[in-house]
C-alpha positions in Angstrom: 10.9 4.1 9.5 8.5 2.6 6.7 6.8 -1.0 6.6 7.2 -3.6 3.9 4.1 -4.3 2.5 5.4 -7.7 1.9 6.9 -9.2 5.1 5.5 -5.9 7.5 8.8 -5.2 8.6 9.8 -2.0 10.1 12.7 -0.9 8.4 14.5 2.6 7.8 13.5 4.5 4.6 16.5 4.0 2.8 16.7 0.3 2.9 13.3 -0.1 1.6 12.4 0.4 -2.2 9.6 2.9 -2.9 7.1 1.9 -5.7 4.9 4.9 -6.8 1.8 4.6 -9.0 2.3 7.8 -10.9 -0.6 10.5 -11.5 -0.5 9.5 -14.9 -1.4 5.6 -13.7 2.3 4.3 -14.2 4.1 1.7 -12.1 7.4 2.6 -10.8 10.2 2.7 -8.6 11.5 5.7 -7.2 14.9 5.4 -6.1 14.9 9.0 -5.1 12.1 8.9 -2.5 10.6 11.8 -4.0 8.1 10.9 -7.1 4.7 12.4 -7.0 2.1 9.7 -6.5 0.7 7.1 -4.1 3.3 4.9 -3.0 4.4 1.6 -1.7 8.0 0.3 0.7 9.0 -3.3 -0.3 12.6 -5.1 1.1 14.7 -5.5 -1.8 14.7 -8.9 -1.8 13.2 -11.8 -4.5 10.8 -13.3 -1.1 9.3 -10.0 -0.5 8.5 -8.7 -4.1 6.7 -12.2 -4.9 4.4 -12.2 -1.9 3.8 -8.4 -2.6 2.4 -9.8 -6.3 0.8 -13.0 -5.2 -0.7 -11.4 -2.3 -2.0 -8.5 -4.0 -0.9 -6.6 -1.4 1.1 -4.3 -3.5 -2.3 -3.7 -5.5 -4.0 -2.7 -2.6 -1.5 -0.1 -1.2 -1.1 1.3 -5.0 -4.9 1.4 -5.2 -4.1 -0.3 -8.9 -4.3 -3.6 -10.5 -1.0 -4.7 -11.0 -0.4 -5.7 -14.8 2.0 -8.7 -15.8 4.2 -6.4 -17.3 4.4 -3.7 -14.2 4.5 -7.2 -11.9 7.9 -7.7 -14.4 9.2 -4.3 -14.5 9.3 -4.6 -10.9 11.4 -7.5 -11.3 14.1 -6.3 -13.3 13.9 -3.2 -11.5 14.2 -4.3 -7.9 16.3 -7.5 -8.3 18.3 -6.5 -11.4 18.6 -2.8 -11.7 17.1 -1.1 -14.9 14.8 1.7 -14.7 12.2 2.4 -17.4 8.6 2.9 -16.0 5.5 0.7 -17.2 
């Protein structure tokens, strides 16, 4: 079980996307679980990725600023499937 850092919800591992903040200071999302870095759980939903950004709470688990262009990787990534890392 892993919490949303969004909405706090307990939820099992595999329904939950993992965002990593690489070694190398990249932003992205690990669909295997199994990336090297700090990591983050958010629902995969449109409610819990925007209150992730506008809270900042996805910052502070990442230990990162969150740039625009991760915020809109993140986006595409989560919501509409692509998978290049920012």
């Amino acid at each position: 079980m892993r919490m949303c850092v969004a909405c706090r919800e307990m939820k099992p591992k595999k329904e939950l996307v993992r965002v990593v903040r690489t070694p190398e200071g990249e932003i992205v999302a690990d669909a295997t679980g199994r990336k090297n870095g700090r990591g983050a759980y958010l629902c995969p939903a449109e409610g819990c990725l925007n209150k992730a950004i506008k809270t900042r709470a996805l910052e502070r688990a990442l230990e990162q600023p969150l740039s625009e262009a991760a915020a809109d990787y993140l986006r595409q990534v989560i919501l509409g499937g692509g998978n290049e890392a920012v």
